[in-house]
C-alpha positions as CSV (number, residue, x, y, z in Angstrom):
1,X,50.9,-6.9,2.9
2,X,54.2,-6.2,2.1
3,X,56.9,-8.3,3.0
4,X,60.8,-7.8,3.4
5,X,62.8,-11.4,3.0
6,X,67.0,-11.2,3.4
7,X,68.8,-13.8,1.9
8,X,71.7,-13.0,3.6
9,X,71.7,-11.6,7.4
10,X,74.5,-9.4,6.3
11,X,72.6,-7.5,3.8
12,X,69.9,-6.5,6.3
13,X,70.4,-3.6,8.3
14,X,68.3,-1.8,10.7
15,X,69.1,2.2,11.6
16,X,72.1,4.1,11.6
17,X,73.1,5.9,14.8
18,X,75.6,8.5,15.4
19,X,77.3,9.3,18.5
20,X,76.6,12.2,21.1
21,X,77.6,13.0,24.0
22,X,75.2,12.9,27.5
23,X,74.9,16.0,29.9
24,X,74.3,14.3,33.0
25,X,72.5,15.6,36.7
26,X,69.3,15.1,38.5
27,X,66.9,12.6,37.2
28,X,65.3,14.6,34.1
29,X,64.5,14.4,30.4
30,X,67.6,13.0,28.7
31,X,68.9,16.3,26.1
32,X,71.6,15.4,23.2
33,X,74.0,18.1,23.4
34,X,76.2,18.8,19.8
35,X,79.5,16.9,19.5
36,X,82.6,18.3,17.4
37,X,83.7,16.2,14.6
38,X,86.8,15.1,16.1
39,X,85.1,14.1,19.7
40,X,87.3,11.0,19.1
41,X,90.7,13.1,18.9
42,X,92.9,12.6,22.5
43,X,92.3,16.1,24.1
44,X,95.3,15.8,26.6
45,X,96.3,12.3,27.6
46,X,93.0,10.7,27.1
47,X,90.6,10.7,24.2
48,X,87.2,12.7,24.5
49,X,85.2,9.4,25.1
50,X,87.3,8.2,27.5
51,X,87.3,10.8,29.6
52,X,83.4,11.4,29.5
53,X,83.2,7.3,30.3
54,X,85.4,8.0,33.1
55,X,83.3,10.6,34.4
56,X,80.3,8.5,33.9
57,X,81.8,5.7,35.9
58,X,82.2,8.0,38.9
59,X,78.7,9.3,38.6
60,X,77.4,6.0,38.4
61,X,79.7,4.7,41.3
62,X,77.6,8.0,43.7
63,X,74.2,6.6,43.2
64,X,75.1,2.8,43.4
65,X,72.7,1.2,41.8
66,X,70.3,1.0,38.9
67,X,66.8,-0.5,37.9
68,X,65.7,-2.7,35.0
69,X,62.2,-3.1,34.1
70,X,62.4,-6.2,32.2
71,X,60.8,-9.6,31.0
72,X,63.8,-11.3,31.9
73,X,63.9,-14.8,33.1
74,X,65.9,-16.0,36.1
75,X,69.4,-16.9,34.1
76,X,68.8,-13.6,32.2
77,X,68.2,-11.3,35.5
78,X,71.3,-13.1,37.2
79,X,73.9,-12.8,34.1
80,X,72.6,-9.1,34.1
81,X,73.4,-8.7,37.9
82,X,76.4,-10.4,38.0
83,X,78.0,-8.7,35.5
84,X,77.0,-5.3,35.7
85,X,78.2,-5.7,39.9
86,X,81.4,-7.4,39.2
87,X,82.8,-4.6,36.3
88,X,81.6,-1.8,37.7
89,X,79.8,-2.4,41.7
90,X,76.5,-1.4,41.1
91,X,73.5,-3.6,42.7
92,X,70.7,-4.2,40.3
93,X,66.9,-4.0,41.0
94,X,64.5,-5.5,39.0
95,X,60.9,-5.3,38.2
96,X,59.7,-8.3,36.2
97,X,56.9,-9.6,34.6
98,X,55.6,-10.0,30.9
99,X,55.5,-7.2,29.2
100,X,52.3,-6.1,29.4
101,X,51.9,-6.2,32.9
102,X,55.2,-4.1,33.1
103,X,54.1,-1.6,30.2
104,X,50.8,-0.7,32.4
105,X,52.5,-0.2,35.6
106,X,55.1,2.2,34.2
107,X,52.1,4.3,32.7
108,X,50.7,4.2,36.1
109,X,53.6,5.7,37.4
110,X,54.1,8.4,35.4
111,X,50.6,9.5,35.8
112,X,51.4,9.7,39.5
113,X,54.6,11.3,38.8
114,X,56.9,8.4,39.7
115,X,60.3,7.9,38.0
116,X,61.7,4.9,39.4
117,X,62.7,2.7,35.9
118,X,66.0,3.2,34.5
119,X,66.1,1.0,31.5
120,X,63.5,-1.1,30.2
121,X,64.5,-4.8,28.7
122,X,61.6,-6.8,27.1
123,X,60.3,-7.4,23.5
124,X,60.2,-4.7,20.8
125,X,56.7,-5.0,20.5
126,X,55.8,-3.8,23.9
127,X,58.6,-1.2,23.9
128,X,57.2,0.6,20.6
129,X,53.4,-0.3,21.1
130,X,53.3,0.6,24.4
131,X,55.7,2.1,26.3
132,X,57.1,4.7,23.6
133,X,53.7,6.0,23.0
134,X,53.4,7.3,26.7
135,X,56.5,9.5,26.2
136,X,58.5,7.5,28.6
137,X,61.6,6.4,26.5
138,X,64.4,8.5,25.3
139,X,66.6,8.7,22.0
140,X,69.6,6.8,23.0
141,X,71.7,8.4,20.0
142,X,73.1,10.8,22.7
143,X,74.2,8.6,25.2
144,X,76.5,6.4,23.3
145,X,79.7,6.9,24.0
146,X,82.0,3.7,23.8
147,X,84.0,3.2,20.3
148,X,83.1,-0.4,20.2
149,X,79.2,0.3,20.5
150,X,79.2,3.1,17.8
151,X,80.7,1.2,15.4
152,X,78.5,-0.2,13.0
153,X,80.6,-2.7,11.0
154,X,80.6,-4.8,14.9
155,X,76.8,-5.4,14.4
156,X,74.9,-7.9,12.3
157,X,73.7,-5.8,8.8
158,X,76.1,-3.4,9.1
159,X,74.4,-1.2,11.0
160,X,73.1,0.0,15.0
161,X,70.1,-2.0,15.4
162,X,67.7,0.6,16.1
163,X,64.0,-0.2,15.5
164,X,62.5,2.8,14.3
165,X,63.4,7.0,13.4
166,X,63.3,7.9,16.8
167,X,66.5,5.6,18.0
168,X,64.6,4.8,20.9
169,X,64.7,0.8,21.1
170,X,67.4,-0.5,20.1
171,X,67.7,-4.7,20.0
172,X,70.8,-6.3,21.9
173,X,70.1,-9.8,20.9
174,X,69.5,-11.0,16.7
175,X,67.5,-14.5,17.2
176,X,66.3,-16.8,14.4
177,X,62.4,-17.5,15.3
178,X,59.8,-19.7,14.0
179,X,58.1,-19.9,17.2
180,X,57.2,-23.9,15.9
181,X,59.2,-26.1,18.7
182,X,58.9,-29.4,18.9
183,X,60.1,-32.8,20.7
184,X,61.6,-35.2,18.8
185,X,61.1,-38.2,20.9
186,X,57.5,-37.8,19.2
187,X,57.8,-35.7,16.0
188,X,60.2,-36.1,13.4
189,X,61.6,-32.9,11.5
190,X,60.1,-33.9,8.4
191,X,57.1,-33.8,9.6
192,X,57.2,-30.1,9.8
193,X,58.0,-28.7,7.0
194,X,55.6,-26.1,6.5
195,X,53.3,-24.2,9.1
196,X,50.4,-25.9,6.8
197,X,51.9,-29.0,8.6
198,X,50.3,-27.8,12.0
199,X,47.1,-28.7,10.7
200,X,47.7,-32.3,9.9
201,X,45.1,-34.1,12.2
202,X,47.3,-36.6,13.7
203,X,48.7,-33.6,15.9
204,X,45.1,-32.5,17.2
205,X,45.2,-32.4,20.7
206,X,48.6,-32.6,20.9
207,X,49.7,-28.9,20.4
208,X,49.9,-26.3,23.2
209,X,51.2,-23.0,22.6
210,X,51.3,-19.5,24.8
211,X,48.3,-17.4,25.1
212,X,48.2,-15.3,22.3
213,X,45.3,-13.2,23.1
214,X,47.6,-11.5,25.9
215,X,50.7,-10.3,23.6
216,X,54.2,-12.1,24.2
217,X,55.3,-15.1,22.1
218,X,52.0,-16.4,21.7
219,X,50.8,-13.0,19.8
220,X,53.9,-13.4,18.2
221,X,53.9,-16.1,16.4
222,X,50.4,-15.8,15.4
223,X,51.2,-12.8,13.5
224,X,54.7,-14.3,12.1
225,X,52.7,-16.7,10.2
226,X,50.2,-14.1,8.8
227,X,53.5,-12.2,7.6
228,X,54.7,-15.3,6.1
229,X,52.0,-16.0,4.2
230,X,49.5,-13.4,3.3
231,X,47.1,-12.2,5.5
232,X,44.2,-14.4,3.9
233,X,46.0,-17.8,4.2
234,X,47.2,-16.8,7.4
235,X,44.1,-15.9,9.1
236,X,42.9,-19.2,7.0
237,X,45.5,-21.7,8.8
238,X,45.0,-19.8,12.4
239,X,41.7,-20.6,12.2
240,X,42.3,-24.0,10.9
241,X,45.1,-24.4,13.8
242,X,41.7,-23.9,16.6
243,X,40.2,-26.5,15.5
244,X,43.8,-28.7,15.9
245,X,42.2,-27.7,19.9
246,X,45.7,-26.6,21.4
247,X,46.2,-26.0,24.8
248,X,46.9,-22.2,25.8
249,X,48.9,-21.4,28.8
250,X,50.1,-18.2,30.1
251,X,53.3,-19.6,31.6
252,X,56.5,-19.8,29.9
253,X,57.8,-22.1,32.0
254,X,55.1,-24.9,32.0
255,X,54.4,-24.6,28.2
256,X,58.3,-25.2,27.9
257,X,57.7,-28.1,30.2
258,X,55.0,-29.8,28.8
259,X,57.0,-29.6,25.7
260,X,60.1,-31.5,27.2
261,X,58.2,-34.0,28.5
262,X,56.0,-34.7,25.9
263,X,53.1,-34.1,27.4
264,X,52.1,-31.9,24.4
265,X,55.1,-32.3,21.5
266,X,54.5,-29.7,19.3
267,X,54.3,-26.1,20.9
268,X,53.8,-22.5,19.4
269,X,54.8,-19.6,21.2
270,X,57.5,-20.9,23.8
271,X,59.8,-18.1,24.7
272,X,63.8,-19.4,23.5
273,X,65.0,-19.2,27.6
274,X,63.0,-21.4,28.8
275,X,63.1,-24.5,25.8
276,X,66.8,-23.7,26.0
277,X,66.8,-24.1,29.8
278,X,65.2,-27.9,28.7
279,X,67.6,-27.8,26.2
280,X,70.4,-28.0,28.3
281,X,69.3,-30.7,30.5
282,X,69.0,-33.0,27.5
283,X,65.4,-32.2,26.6
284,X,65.1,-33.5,22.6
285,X,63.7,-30.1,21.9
286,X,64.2,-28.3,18.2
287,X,63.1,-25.4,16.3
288,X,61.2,-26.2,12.9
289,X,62.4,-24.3,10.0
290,X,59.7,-24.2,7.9
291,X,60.4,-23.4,4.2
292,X,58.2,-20.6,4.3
293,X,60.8,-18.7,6.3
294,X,61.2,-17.5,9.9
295,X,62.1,-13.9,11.3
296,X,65.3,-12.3,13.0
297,X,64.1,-10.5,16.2
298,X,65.2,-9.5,19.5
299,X,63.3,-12.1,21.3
300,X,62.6,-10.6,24.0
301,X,66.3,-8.5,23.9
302,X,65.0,-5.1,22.9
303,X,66.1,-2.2,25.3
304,X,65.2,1.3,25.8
305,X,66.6,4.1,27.8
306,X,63.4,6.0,30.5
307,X,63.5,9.4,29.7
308,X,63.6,10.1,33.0
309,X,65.7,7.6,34.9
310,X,65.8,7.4,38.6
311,X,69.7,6.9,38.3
312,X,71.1,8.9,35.2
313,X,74.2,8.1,34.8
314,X,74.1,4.3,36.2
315,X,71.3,4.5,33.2
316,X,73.7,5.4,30.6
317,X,76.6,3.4,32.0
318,X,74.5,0.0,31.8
319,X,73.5,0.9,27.8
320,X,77.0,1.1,26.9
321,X,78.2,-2.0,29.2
322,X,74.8,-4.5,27.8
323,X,75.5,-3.3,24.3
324,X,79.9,-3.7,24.5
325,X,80.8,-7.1,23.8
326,X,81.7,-7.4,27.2
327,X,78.2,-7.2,28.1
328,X,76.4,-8.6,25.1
329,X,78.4,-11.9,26.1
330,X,77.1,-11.7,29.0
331,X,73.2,-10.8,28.2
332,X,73.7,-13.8,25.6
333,X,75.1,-16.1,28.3
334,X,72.2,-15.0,30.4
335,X,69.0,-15.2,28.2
336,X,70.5,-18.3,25.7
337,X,69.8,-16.2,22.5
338,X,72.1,-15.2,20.1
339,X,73.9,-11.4,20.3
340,X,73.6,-9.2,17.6
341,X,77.1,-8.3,17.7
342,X,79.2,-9.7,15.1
343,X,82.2,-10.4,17.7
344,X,80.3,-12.2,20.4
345,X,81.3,-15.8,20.1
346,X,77.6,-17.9,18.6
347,X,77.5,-21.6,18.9
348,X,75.9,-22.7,15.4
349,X,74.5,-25.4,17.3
350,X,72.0,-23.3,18.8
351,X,68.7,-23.2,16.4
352,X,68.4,-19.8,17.2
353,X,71.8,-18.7,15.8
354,X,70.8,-17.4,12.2
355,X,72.1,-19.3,9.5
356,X,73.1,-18.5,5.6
357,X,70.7,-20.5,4.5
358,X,67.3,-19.5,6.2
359,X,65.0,-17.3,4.6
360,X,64.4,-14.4,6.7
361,X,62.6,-11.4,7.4
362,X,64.3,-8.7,9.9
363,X,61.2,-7.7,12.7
364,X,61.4,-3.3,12.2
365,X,58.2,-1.2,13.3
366,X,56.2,-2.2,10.5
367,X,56.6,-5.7,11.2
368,X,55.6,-4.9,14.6
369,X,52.8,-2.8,13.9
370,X,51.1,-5.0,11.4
371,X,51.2,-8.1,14.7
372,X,49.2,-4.6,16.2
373,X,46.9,-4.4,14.0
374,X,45.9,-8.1,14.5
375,X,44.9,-8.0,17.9
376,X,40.9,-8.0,17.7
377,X,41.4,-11.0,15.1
378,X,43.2,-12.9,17.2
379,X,41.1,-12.0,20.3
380,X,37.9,-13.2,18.5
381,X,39.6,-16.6,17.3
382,X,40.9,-17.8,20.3
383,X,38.2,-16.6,22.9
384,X,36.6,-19.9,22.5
385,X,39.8,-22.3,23.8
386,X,39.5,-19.5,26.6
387,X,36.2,-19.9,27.6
């Protein structure tokens, strides 16, 4: 298996993106149109972006609203509606769920020749093992048109965080993950030092983690320790880690729960909004930072234009906005994980911020696709704890 470690998060870089600009109308597939080399240059009183945003503001202003198919949690949804109505007026609709659930019932749709999603926020894994495959995204290349977005040197490696060739998912967030959490009213951080820890017997029984046979964090992390490690010792220590009998839920919230209240102190697989929710509250909850090494991902932050959006140019106007640093402060305020823009304020504090000193991996579509390609395994370990 190969494996990609960074030392240092500004050495990594994901995709570079240039700029086009976006022919709007009635809700069809997106089409990149060419843009002269000086599309910067003030043609008249205004530059050439400005006045295109301009005339995307009033287009977006006519059909009043937008929707967001998303894995969003409640403070996510509401920092996403708040700010999106307050800069610009437009109501926001949004279909939630996890991502699979979501990923199906866009499918659906198109086979019956609905268009109703706009823009799609949920994890990269979904977006490029699911939804991309069923021709529903678009490359979002064209439709970037502020400065501040385009420029690579305001992102974290340098670079537009696009996922793959296509520049069809691009990450807003940049999140240090382990996806080990645990409460320290019970476990001390020296006791996890490695993910080999997990398997000490004095934490049997006392482990719950997400369901992993059903994608999400669970699947996730899972897969993040078969990277880690090879995929020998990591299939070795997940099956190992059944036998440690852990608890699988398929709610975020209640695994987070349990977790704060010690009910089950060591947890796999919580998704970053909800143990930060805890967090906040004055739940002793932290992140293990095992010396194998942890990943840099959108957590959940990964977005991707529809290829046919209901609302085109309310479409467009919300990729910009979400990935300004107006409105990555925002979507970081919202979902409590770390933007990957360089000049979005990060508390350090926060055990998701990355930090010199980690040893990392950056999640790309090889990453994404080996977690893929571990589905049946993981299936056929954990159908027991299921049954």
């Amino acid at each position: 298996m190969t494996k990609t470690w960074v030392l240092s998060l500004l050495a990594a870089g994901i995709a570079l993106a240039a700029a086009c600009t976006y022919q709007a109308g009635a809700p069809t597939t997106l089409q990149p149109t060419a843009v002269p080399a000086s599309k910067d240059q003030p043609t008249g009183k205004e530059p050439a972006w400005q006045q295109r945003w301009e005339k995307l503001m009033e287009g977006a202003k006519k059909e009043g609203s937008l929707t967001l198919y998303s894995t969003l949690g409640n403070e996510g949804r509401k920092a996403m509606e708040d700010g999106i109505k307050k800069r610009f007026g437009l109501s926001v609709e949004f279909v939630s769920g996890l991502g699979a659930g979501i990923a199906q019932k866009v499918i659906t749709e198109k086979q019956a020749g609905l268009y109703l999603a706009d823009v799609f926020v949920m994890g990269a894994d979904t977006l490029l093992s699911s939804v991309k495959p069923g021709m529903i995204l678009a490359p979002m290349e064209p439709v970037l048109i502020l400065p501040e977005v385009r420029d690579e040197q305001s992102w974290i490696g340098g670079k537009l965080p696009f996922l793959e060739k296509d520049r069809m998912v691009i990450n807003i967030s940049a999140s240090f993950d382990t996806y080990v959490t645990f409460n320290t009213d019970f476990i001390k951080a020296d006791e996890i030092t490695s993910y080999y820890d997990l398997l000490n017997p004095k934490f049997k029984g006392k482990i719950a983690m997400f369901d992993p046979t059903i994608g999400g964090a669970g699947k996730s992390a899972v897969a993040h320790i078969a990277h880690v490690l090879s995929q020998a010792e990591g299939n070795k220590l997940i099956q190992g880690l059944v036998k440690q009998e852990p608890v699988i839920s398929n709610n975020y919230r209640q695994l987070a729960e349990w977790l704060a209240r010690g009910k089950y102190p060591l947890a796999l697989g919580s998704r970053i909004e909800e143990t930060q929710y805890f967090r906040s509250l004055g739940a002793p909850i932290l992140l293990a930072r095992p010396k194998e090494g942890g990943k840099v991902g959108s957590a959940g932050g990964s977005m991707g234009l529809a290829a046919r959006p209901a609302h085109p140019e309310a479409a467009v106007l919300f990729v910009n906005w979400v990935l300004s640093k107006e409105g990555g402060t925002a979507f970081q305020s919202g979902k409590a994980i770390p933007s990957g823009r360089l000049d979005v304020p990060k508390d350090f504090t926060d055990p998701h911020a990355p930090r010199p000193d980690d040893r990392l991996y950056i999640e790309d579509e090889a990453a994404i696709a080996e977690k893929d390609a571990m589905a049946d395994f993981i299936r056929d370990v954990f159908r027991a704890l299921k049954s």
